[in-house]
MARNU-982893 format. One record per residue (C-alpha): x, y, z. Coordinates in nm, 3 decimals. Each point is the difference from the previous one (the first is absolute). Example, Ala and Ser with C-alpha at 12.3 -4.5 7.8 and 13.67 -1.06 7.14 Angstrom:
# MARNU-982893
SITE_1.230_-0.450_0.780
SITE_0.137_0.344_-0.066
***
This chain:
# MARNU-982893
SITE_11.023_7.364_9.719
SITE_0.287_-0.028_-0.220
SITE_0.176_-0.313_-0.190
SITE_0.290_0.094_0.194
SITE_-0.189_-0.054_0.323
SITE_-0.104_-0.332_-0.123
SITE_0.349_-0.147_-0.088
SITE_0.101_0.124_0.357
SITE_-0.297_-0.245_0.138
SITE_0.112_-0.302_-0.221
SITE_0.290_-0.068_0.275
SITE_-0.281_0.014_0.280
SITE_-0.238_-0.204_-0.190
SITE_0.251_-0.292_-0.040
SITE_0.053_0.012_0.367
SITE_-0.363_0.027_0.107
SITE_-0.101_-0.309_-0.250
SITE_0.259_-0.227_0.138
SITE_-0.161_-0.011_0.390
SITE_-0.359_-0.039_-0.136
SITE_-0.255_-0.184_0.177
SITE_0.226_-0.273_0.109
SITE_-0.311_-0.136_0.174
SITE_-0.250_0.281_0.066
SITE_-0.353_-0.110_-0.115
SITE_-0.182_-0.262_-0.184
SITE_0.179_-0.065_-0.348
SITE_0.269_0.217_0.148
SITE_0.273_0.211_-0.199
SITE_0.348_-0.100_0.026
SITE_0.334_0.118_-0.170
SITE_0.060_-0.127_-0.362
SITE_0.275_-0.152_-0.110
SITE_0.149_0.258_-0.165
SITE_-0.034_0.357_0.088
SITE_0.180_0.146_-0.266
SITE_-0.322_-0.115_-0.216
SITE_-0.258_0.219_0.148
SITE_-0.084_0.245_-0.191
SITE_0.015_0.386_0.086
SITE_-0.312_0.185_0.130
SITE_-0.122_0.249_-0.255
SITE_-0.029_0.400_0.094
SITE_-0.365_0.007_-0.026
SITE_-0.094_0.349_-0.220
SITE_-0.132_0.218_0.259
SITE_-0.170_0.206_-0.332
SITE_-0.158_-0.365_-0.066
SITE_-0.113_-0.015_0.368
SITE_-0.143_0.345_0.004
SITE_-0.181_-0.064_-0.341
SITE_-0.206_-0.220_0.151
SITE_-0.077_0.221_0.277
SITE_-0.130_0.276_-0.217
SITE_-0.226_-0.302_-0.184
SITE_-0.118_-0.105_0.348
SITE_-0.050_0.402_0.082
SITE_-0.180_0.039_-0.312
SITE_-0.256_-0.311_0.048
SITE_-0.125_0.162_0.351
SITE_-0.009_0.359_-0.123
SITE_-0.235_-0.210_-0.274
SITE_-0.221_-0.202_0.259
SITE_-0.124_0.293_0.266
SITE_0.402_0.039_0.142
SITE_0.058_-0.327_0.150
SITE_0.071_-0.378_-0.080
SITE_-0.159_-0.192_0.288
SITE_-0.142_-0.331_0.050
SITE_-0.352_-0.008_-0.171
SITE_0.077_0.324_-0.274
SITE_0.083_0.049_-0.319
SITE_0.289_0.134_0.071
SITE_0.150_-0.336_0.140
SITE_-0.120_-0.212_-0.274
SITE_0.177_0.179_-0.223
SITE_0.299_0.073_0.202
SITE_0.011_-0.415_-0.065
SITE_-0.078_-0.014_-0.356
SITE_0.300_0.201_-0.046
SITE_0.242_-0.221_0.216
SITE_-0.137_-0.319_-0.174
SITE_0.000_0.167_-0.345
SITE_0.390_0.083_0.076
SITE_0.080_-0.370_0.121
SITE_-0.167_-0.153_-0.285
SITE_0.159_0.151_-0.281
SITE_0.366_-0.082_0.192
SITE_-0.098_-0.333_0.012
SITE_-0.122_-0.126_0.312
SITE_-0.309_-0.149_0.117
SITE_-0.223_0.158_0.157
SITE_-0.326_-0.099_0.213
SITE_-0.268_0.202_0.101
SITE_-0.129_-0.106_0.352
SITE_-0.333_0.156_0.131
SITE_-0.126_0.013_0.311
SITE_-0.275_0.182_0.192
SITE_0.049_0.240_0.288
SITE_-0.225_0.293_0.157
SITE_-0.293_-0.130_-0.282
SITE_0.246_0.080_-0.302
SITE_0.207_-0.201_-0.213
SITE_0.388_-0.010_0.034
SITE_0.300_-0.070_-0.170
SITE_0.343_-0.138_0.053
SITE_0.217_-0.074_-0.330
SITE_0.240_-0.292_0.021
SITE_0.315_0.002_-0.242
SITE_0.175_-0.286_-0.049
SITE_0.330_0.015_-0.248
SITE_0.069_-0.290_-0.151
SITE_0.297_-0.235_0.100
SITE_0.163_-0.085_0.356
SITE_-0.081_-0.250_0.206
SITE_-0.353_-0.061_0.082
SITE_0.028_-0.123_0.326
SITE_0.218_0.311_0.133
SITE_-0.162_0.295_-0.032
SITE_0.137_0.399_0.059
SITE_-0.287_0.238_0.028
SITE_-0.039_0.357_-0.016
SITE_-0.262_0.198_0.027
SITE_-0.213_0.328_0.079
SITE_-0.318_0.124_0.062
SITE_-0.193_0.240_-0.257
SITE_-0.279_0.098_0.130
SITE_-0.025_0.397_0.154
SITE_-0.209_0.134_0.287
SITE_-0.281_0.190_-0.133
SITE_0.146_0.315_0.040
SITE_0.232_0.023_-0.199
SITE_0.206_-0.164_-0.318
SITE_0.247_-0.176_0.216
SITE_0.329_0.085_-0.161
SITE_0.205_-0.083_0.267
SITE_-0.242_-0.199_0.222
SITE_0.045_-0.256_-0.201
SITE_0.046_0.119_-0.376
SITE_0.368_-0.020_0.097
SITE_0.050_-0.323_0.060
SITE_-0.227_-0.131_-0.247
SITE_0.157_0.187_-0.298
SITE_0.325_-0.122_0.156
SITE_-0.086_-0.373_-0.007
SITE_-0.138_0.057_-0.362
SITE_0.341_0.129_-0.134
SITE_0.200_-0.258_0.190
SITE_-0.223_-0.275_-0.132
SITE_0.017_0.178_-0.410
SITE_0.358_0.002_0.064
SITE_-0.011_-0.363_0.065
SITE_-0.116_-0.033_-0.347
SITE_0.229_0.229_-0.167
SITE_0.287_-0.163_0.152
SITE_-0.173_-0.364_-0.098
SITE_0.123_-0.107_0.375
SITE_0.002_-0.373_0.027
SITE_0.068_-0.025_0.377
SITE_-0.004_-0.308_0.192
SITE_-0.286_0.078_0.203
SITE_-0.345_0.017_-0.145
SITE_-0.085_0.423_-0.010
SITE_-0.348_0.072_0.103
SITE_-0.190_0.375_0.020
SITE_-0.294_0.139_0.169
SITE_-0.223_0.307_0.036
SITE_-0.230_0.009_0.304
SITE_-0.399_0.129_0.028
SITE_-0.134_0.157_0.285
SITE_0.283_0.040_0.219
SITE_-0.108_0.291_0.128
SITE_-0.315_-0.152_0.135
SITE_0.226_-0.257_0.190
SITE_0.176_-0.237_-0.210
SITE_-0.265_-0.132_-0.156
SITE_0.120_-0.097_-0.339
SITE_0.365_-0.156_0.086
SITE_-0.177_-0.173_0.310
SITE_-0.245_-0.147_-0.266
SITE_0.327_-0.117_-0.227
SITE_0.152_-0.154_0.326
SITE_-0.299_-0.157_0.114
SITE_-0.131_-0.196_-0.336
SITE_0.370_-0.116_-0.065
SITE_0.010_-0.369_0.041
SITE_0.274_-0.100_0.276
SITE_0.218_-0.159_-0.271
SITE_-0.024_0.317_-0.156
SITE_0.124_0.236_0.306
SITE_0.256_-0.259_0.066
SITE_0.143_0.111_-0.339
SITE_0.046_0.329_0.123
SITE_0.370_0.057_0.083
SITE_-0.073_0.376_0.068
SITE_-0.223_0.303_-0.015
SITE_0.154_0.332_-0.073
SITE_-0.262_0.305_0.068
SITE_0.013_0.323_-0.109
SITE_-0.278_0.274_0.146
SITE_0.134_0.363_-0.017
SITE_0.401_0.021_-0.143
SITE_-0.041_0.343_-0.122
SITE_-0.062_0.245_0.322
SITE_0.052_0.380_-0.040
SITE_0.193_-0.007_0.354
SITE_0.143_-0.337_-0.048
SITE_0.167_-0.242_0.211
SITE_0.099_-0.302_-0.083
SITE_-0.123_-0.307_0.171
SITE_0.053_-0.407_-0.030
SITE_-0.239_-0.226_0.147
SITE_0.182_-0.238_0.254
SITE_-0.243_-0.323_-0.087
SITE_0.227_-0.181_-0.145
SITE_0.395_-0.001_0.062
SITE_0.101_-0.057_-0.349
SITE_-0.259_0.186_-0.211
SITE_0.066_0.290_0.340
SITE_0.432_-0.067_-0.113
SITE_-0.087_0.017_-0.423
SITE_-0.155_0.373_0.061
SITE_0.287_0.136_0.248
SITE_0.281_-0.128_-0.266
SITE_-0.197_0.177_-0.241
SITE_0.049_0.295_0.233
SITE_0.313_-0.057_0.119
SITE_0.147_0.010_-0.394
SITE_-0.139_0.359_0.003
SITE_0.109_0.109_0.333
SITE_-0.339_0.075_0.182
SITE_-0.070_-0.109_0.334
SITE_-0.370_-0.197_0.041
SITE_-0.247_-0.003_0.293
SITE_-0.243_-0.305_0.074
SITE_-0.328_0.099_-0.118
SITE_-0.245_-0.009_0.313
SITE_-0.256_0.230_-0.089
SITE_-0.189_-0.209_-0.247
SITE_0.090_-0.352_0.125
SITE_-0.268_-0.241_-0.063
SITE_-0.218_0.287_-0.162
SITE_0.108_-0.071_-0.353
SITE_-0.051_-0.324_-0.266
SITE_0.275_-0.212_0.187
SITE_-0.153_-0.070_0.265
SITE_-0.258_-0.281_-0.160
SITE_0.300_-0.146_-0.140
SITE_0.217_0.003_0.330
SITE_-0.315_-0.107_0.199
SITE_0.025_-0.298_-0.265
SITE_0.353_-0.050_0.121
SITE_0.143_0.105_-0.365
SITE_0.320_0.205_0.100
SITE_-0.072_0.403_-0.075
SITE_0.227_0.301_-0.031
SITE_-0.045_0.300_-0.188
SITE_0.059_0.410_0.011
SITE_-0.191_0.304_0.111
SITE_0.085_0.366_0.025
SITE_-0.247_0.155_0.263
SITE_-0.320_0.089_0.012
SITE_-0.175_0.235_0.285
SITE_0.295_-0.093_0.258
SITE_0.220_0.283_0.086
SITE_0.359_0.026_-0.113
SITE_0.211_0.060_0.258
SITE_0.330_0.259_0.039
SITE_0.216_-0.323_-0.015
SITE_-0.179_-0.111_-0.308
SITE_0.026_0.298_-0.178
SITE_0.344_0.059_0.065
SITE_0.071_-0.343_-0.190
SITE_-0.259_-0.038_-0.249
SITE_-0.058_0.371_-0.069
SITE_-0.336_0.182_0.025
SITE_-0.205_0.138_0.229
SITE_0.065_-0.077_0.381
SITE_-0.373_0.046_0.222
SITE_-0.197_-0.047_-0.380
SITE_-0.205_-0.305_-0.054
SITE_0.211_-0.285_-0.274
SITE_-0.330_0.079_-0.227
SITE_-0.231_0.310_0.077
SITE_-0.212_-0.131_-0.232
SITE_-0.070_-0.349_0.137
SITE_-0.347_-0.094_-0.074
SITE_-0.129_0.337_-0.149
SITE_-0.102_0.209_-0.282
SITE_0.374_0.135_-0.070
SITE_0.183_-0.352_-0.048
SITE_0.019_0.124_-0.347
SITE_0.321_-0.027_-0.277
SITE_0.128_0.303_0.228
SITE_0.014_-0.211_0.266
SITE_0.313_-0.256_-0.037
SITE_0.383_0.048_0.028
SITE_0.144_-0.108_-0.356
SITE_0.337_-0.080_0.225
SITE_-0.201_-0.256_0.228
SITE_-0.207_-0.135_-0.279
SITE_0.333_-0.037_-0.232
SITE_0.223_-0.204_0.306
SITE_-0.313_-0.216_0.114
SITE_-0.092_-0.072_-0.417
SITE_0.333_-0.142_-0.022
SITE_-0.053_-0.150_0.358
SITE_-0.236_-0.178_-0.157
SITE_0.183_-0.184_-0.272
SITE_0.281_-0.043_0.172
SITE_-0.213_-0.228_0.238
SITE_-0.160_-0.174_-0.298
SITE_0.342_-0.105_-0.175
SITE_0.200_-0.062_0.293
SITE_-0.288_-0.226_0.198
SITE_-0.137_-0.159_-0.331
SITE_0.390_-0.107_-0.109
SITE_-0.021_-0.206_0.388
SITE_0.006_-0.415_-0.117
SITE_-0.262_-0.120_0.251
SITE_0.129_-0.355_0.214
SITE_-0.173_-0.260_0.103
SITE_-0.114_0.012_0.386
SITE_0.135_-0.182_0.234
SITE_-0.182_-0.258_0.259
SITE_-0.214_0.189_0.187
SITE_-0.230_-0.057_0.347
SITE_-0.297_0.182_0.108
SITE_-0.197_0.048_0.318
SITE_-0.360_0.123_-0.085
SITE_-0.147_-0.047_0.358
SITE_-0.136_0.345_0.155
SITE_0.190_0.091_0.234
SITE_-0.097_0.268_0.268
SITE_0.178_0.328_0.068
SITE_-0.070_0.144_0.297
SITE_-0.045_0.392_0.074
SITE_0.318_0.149_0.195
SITE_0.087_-0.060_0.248
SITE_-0.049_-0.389_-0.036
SITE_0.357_-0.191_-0.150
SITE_0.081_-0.091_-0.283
SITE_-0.171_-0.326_-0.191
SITE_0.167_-0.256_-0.225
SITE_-0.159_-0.179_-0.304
SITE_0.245_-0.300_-0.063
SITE_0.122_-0.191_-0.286
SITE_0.169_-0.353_0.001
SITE_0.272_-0.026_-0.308
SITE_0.100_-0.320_-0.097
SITE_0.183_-0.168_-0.312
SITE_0.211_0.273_-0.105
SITE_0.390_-0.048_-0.008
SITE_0.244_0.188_0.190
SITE_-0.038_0.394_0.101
SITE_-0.239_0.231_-0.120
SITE_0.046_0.196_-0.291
SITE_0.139_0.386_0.048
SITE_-0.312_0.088_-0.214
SITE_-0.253_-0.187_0.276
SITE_-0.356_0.153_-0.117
SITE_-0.228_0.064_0.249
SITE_-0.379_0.103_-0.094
SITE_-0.192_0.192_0.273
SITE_-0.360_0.072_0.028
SITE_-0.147_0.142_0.290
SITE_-0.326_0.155_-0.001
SITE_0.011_0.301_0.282
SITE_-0.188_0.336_-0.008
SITE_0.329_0.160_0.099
SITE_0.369_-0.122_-0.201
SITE_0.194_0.274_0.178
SITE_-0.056_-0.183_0.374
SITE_0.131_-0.372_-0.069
SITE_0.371_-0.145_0.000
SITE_-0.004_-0.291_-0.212
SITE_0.283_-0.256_0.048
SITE_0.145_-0.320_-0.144
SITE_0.118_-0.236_0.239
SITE_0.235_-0.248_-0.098
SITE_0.009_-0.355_0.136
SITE_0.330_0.106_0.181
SITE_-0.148_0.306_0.149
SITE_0.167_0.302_-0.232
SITE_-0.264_0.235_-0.058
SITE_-0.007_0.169_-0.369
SITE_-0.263_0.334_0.073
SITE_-0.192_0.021_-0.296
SITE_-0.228_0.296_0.057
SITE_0.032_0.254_0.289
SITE_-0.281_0.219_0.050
SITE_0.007_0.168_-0.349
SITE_-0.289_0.104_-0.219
SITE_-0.189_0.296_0.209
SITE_-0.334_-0.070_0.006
SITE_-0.060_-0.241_-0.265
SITE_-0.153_-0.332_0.036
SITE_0.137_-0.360_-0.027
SITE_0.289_-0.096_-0.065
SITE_0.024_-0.222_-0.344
SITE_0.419_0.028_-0.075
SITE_0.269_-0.219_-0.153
SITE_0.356_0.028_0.144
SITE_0.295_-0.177_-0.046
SITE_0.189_-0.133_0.257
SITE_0.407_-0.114_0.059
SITE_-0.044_-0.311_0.195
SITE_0.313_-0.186_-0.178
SITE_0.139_-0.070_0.329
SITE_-0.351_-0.180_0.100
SITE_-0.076_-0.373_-0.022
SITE_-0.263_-0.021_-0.217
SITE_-0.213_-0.266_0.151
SITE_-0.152_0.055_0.345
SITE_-0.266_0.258_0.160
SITE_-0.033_0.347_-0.162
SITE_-0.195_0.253_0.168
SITE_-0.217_0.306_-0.096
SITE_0.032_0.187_0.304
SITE_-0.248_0.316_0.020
SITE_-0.043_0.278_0.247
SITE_-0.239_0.293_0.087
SITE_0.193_0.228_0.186
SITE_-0.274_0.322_-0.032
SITE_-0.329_-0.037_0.159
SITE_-0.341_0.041_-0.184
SITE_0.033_-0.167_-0.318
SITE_0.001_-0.453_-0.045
SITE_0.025_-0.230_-0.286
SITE_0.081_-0.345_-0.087
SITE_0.300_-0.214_-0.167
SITE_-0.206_-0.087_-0.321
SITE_0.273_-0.212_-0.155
SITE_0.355_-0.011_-0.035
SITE_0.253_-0.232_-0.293
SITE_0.405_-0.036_0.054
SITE_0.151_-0.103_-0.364
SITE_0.323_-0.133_-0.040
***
């Protein structure tokens, strides 16, 4: 992408960082004080992007054609990240794990500076099937996060937030190694977490271009991005709790990230947007021998690069704010298959002054084997209902979310209620907890 490109984001950066996590997550972003101090996203060098591709392409050619969990090939395809990070300056940690009787890696970069207790993550996985070298699937997003994170150092960003990196092991097997970061992270330590960006397949040979809809603001960051260049975006579905966010957003750490398509077919109405091949698979290659250096769009792998960094300046420049009071309800509470009514877990606020705040936060986590059935209301103590969640998600399971909520016209004190209801038949679950901050 060009410089000129860049300059034209500046004016959408400004704008994006001043609505930033007013109150979206534990140590939560908000807008700085001044705007005009944030500095611009780089144009990450897709040549510098694609170098480490052919590196990457080069260790599996080296190892029996593949970089999986357990070979060669992935053990180097980390010494090479870490080697990169640690002559730019950051620090780096090697954490192992065991999986499928073979050791595993996930490398943790941490650049020095920001503050401690608010933490924006990105991350990737690097492990390939077996096979094939997994250029796209997930070379892509790994060399990505590698250049945004050397840019970081080039630039010598000093951003208010603390930057942190990671590359995952075993993903392909299930998760394994970011489930095994998530896990093994104290609670202190997740509750650092502000966000978790992901970034598993950005460089598809039939691209689209999708934002995951986890998070509202990290979900708004990408489509300004977007919207500076003029391209429409599309939720991402198809790989929606099948990638390294979901440990993090299971941990209630607020996710977002970007994907281009894997064995999904692009549609007529796709194609006639995004270019490419209408009835043709995002990525032909998914998960075989041919996800090679052939097999990536430079255009894609250019716009989601600088995707990439744009996230990292304009989220890392947020000033996180203190919480406000805040009120939980951890009793279980039943929720009944359809077509039983609706059930209410209630919380009694008292002590806090006047209305409630046009940023009320209201955590969320319902465990349910099926998202896309349930409505999920607040109540207020007046009656006005705020919907929350209405049967989104497909077929995923639970329901762990953040939202923000304008209930400025709401007294504060009084009885708020999580109101849930299964309104398809087959699938049940239970209101595992739920906080309103003010």
């Amino acid at each position: 992408m060009s410089l000129s490109v860049s300059r034209r984001l500046a004016a959408v950066t400004a704008f994006a960082v001043a609505g930033l996590f007013a109150s979206a997550a534990p140590a939560a972003l908000a807008a700085p004080t001044a705007v005009a101090a944030a500095p611009t996203p780089p144009d990450i060098p897709l040549a510098n992007v694609k170098g480490h591709l052919s590196q990457l392409s080069t260790i599996a050619a080296n190892n029996a054609g593949n970089r999986a969990h357990g070979r060669a090939g992935y053990k180097a395809s980390i010494d090479y990240v870490k080697g990169k990070l640690d002559a730019a300056g950051f620090t780096t940690t090697l954490q192992t794990f065991t999986s499928s009787g073979a050791t595993g890696y996930n490398l943790i970069a941490d650049w020095p500076g920001g503050d401690p207790n608010s933490v924006l993550m990105a991350g990737s996985h690097l492990d390939s099937v077996t096979s094939g070298a997994g250029i796209n699937d997930n070379g892509s997003g790994s060399a990505a996060v590698l250049e945004t994170a050397l840019a970081v150092s080039r630039a010598g960003l000093q951003p208010t937030k603390h930057l942190r990196f990671g590359w995952w092991g075993a993903e392909e097997l299930g998760l394994i190694g970011s489930k095994y970061y998530v896990n093994n992270l104290p609670a202190a330590e997740k509750a650092k977490i502000s966000g978790y960006l992901n970034f598993d397949m950005i460089g598809s040979p039939n691209p689209g271009y999708f934002v995951y809809d986890d998070d509202p603001t990290i979900e708004q960051t990408f489509k300004n991005y977007y919207a500076g260049l003029g391209i429409p975006t599309e939720i991402e579905t198809e790989g929606d709790g099948r990638s390294d966010h979901a440990p993090f957003k299971s941990a209630g750490i607020p996710v977002g990230g970007l994907f281009s398509g894997a064995d999904y077919t692009k549609t007529a109405a796709q194609a006639q947007k995004w270019g490419g091949t209408s009835g043709q698979a995002f990525d032909r290659c998914y998960h075989s021998s041919c996800d090679s250096l052939t097999n990536i769009n430079d255009t894609a792998l250019d716009r989601n690069s600088d995707a990439v960094a744009y996230a990292i300046w304009t989220l890392g420049a947020a000033t996180p704010v203190p919480p406000g009071q805040s009120f939980e309800n951890t009793a279980d509470v039943n929720v009944p298959d359809s077509p039983a009514a609706a059930v209410s877990s209630p919380i009694t606020v008292t002590g806090v002054t006047g209305n409630a705040p046009a940023t009320t936060k209201v955590d969320v986590n319902i465990v349910h084997t099926y998202r896309g059935d349930l409505v999920v209301d607040l109540v207020a103590p007046d009656g006005t209902v705020y919907n929350l969640h209405n049967r989104t998600g497909g077929s995923a399971d639970n329901l762990v979310q953040t939202y923000t909520v304008n209930a400025s016209s709401e007294v504060a004190n009084g009885v708020w209620n999580l109101r849930v209801k299964d309104t398809a038949a087959q699938d049940v679950g239970y209101i595992n907890s739920w906080k309103i901050t003010f």
